[in-house]
C-alpha positions in Angstrom: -0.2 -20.2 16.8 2.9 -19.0 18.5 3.3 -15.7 20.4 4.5 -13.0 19.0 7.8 -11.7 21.5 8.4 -7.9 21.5 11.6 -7.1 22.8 11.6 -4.1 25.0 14.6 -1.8 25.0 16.0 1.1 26.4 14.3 3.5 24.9 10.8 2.2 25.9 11.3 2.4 29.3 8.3 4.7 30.9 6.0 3.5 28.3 2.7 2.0 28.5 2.2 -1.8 27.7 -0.5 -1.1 25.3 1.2 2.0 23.6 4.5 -0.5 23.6 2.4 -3.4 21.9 0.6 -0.5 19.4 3.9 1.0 18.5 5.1 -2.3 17.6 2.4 -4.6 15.9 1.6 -2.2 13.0 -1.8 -4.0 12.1 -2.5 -3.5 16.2 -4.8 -0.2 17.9 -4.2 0.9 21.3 -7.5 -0.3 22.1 -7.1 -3.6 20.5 -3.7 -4.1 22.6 -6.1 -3.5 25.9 -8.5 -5.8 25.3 -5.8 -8.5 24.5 -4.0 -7.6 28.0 -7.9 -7.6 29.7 -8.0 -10.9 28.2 -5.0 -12.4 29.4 -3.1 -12.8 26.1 -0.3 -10.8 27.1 2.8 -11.4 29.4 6.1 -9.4 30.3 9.1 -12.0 31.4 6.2 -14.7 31.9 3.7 -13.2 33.8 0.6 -11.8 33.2 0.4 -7.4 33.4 -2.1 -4.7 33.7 -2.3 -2.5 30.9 -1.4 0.3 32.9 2.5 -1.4 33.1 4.7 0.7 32.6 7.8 -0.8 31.1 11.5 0.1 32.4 13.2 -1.8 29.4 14.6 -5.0 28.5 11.7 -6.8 29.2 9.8 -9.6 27.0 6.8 -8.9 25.9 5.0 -12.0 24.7 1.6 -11.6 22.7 -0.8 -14.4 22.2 -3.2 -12.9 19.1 -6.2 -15.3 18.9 -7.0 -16.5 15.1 -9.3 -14.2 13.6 -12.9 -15.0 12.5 -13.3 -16.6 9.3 -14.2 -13.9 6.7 -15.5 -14.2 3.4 -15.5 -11.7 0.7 -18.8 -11.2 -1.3 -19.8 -10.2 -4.7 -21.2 -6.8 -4.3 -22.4 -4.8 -7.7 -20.1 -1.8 -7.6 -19.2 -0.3 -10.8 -15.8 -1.0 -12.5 -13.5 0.7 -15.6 -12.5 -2.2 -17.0 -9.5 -1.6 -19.3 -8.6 -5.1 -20.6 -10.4 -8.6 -20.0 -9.8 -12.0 -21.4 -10.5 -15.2 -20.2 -7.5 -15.3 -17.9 -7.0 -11.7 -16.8 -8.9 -8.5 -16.1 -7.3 -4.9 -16.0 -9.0 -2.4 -14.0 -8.7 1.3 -13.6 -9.1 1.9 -10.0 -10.6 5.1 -8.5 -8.8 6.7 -5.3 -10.8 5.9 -2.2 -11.1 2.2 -3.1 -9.8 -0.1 -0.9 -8.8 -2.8 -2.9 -9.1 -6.1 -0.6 -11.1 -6.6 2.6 -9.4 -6.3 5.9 -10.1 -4.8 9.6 -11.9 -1.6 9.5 -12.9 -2.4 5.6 -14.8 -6.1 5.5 -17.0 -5.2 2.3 -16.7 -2.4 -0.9 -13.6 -3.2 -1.7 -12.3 -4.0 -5.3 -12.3 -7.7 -4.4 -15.7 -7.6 -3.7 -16.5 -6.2 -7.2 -14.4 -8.2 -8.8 -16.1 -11.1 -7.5 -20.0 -9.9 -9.1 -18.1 -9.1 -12.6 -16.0 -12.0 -12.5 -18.4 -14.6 -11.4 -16.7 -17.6 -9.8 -13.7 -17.2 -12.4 -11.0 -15.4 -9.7 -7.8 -17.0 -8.7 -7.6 -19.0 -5.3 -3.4 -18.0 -4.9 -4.4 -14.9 -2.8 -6.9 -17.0 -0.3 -10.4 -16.5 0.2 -9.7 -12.3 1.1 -7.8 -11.6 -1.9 -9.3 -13.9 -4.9 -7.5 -12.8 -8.2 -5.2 -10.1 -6.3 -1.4 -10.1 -8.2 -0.4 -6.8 -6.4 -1.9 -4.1 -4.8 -2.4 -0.1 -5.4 -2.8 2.3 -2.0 -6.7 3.0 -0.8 -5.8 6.7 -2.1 -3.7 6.1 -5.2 -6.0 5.2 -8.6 -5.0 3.4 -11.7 -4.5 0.1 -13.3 -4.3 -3.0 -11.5 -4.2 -6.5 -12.3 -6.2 -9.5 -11.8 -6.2 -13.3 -12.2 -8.7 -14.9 -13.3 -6.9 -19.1 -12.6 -4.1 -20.0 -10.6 -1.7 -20.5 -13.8 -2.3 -16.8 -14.8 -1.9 -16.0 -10.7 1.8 -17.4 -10.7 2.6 -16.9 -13.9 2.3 -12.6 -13.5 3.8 -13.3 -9.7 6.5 -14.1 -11.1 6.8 -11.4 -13.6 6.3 -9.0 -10.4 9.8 -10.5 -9.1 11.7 -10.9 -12.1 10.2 -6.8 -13.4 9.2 -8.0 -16.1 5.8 -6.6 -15.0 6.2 -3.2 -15.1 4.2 -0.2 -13.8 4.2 3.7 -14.4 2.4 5.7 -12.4 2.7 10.0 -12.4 2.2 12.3 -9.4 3.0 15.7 -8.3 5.2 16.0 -6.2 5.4 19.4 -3.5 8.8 21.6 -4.6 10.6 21.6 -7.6 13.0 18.8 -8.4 16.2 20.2 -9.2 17.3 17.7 -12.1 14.8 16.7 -14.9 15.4 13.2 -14.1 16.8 10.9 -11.1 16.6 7.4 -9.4 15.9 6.6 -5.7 17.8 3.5 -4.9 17.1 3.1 -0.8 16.0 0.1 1.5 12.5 0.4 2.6 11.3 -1.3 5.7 9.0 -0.6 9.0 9.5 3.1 10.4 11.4 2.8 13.9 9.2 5.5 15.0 5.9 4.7 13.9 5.1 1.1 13.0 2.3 2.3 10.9 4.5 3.8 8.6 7.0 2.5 6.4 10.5 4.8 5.6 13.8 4.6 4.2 16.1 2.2 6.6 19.1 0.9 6.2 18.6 -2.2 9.0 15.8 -4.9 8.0 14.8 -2.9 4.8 14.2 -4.0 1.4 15.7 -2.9 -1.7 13.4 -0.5 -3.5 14.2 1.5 -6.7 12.1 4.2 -8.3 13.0 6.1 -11.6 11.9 9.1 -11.9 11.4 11.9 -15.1 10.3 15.6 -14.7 7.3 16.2 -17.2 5.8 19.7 -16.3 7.1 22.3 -13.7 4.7 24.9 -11.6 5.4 27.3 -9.3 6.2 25.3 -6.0 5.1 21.9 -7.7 6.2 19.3 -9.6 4.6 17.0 -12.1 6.4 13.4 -12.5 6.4 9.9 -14.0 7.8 7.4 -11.9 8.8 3.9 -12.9 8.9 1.5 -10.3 11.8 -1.2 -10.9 10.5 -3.1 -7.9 7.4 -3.1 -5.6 7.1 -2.0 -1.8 4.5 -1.1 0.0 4.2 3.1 0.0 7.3 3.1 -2.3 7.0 6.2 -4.7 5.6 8.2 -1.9 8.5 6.9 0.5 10.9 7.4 -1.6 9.5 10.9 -2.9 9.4 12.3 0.8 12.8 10.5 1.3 14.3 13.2 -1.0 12.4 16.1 0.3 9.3 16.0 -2.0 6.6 14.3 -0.8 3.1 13.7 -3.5 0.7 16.4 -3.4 -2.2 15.6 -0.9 -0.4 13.2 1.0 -1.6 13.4 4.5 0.4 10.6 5.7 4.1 11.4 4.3 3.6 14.6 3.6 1.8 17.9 4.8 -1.6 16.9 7.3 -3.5 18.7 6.0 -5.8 17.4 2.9 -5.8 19.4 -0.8 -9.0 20.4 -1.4 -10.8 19.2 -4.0 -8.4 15.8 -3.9 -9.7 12.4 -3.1 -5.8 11.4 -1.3 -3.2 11.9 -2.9 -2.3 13.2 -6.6 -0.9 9.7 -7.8 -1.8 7.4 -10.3 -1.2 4.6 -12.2 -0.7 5.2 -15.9 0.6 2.1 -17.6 0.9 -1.9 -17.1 2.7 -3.9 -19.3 3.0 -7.7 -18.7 3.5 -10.8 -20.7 0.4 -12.4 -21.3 0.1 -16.0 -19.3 -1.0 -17.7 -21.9 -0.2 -16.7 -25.5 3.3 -15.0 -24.0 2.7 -11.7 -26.2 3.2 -8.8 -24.3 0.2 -6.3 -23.3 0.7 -2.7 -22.8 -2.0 -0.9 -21.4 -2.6 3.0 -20.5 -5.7 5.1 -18.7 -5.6 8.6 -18.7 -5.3 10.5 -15.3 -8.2 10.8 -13.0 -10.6 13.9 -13.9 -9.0 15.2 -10.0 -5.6 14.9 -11.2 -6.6 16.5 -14.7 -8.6 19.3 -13.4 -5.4 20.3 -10.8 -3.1 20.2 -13.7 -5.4 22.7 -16.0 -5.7 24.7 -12.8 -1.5 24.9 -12.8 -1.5 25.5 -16.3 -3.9 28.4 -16.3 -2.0 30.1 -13.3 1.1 29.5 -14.9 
């Protein structure tokens, strides 16, 4: 496997090698970036470094990331809505708090691993031996419908639908503030945030085109409650692009305010609707769940105080 070069520049000089490598492998800790410099994996112009370096800038950082240990997912019996099922797909309302594929820090419980016990052996292999069946994915904090294919035709047949739109998903949310239109559209690049690699945010250099439509269905004192169409599919995108215009989705510890909303598992965003053409017959399926019993009870709670 080839290194990975970091390209240091004048804004990093003074900072630590392992807070450099951190800040700019996303899927990377601090104390992860040690170990790799401990273990030799790590060079600046060349030559090994201690991770105490401090860099001075416009050095080249090269990173050697050993393969990772073969991992497996499991069928584990964990409880699922299922919404639609056929022989080739399977539609499941996801709760918040599910992680929906294994991955460092989350190896088991995941949606994958339940998805293997309901499904049996019939999952698609497109996504690898981590992400049987996976067509897209839905944050650990958001709920709602996702998809799932159960063969490989059915896998490529929806991928595709995912980059033409002709999949199409609908989520709602409230969103802190009051919008001041009843209905708008976010049409801004999403990419990497330059200052936190762990985040993603609107930029204009190496970002991706990302649109999200969005209608005002209920106004409260101080919130807003929304349905957002998503016209195409990047990671974080409605909350991104939600914060981007100065209201961010209620509970949001990550884009929004730090501190958690009581009573809410994440935050208050879900996915309403899926409608796809079916792999196999071509007919097209709309589907619809109703909101999680958090997201409902909040809403009576705004209602009543209305």
């Amino acid at each position: 496997m080839e290194p990975t070069i970091l390209q240091a520049g004048p804004d990093d000089a003074g900072t630590r090698l392992d807070s450099f490598l951190a800040a700019g492998l996303p899927d990377l800790t601090r104390s992860a970036a040690q170990r790799l410099i401990e273990e030799g994996h790590v060079t600046v112009n060349g030559r090994p470094a201690p991770k105490s370096c401090r860099l001075t800038g416009g050095e080249a950082v090269a990173v050697d990331i050993p393969a990772p240990e073969p991992l497996d997912a499991a069928p584990q019996n964990i409880p699922l809505d299922v919404v639609y099922e056929d022989a080739d797909v399977i539609v499941v309302n996801k709760p918040a708090g599910l992680v929906v594929h294994p991955a460092p820090g989350h190896p088991d419980g995941t949606l994958v691993n339940a998805l293997l016990y309901h499904c049996g052996g019939s999952l698609s292999g497109v996504g690898g031996t981590l992400r049987p069946g996976i067509v897209h994915r839905i944050d650990r904090d958001t709920s709602g419908l996702i998809i799932a294919a159960k063969n490989d035709a059915a896998h490529l047949a929806l991928s595709a639908q995912l980059q033409d739109h002709t999949l199409a998903r609908t989520y709602e949310a409230i969103v802190v503030g009051n919008l001041r239109e009843d209905r708008g559209t976010v049409d801004a690049p999403i990419g990497r945030s330059p200052s936190d690699r762990k985040k993603m945010a609107v930029v204009q250099r190496n970002g991706k085109p990302a649109v999200t439509h969005w209608e005002v269905l209920e106004r409260f004192p101080g919130l807003t409650h929304i349905r957002c169409r998503l016209e195409t599919g990047r990671t974080h995108q409605i909350r991104v692009h939600m914060a981007h215009i100065g209201h961010p989705i209620y509970g949001d510890t990550v884009y929004g305010a730090k501190k958690p909303v009581p009573g809410l598992t994440g935050q208050c965003l879900h996915a309403v609707g899926l409608r796809f053409i079916h792999p196999r017959t071509g007919e097209a399926v709309e589907l619809a769940c109703p909101l999680n019993e958090e997201f409902e009870t909040l809403l009576q709670k705004l209602r009543q105080g209305r």
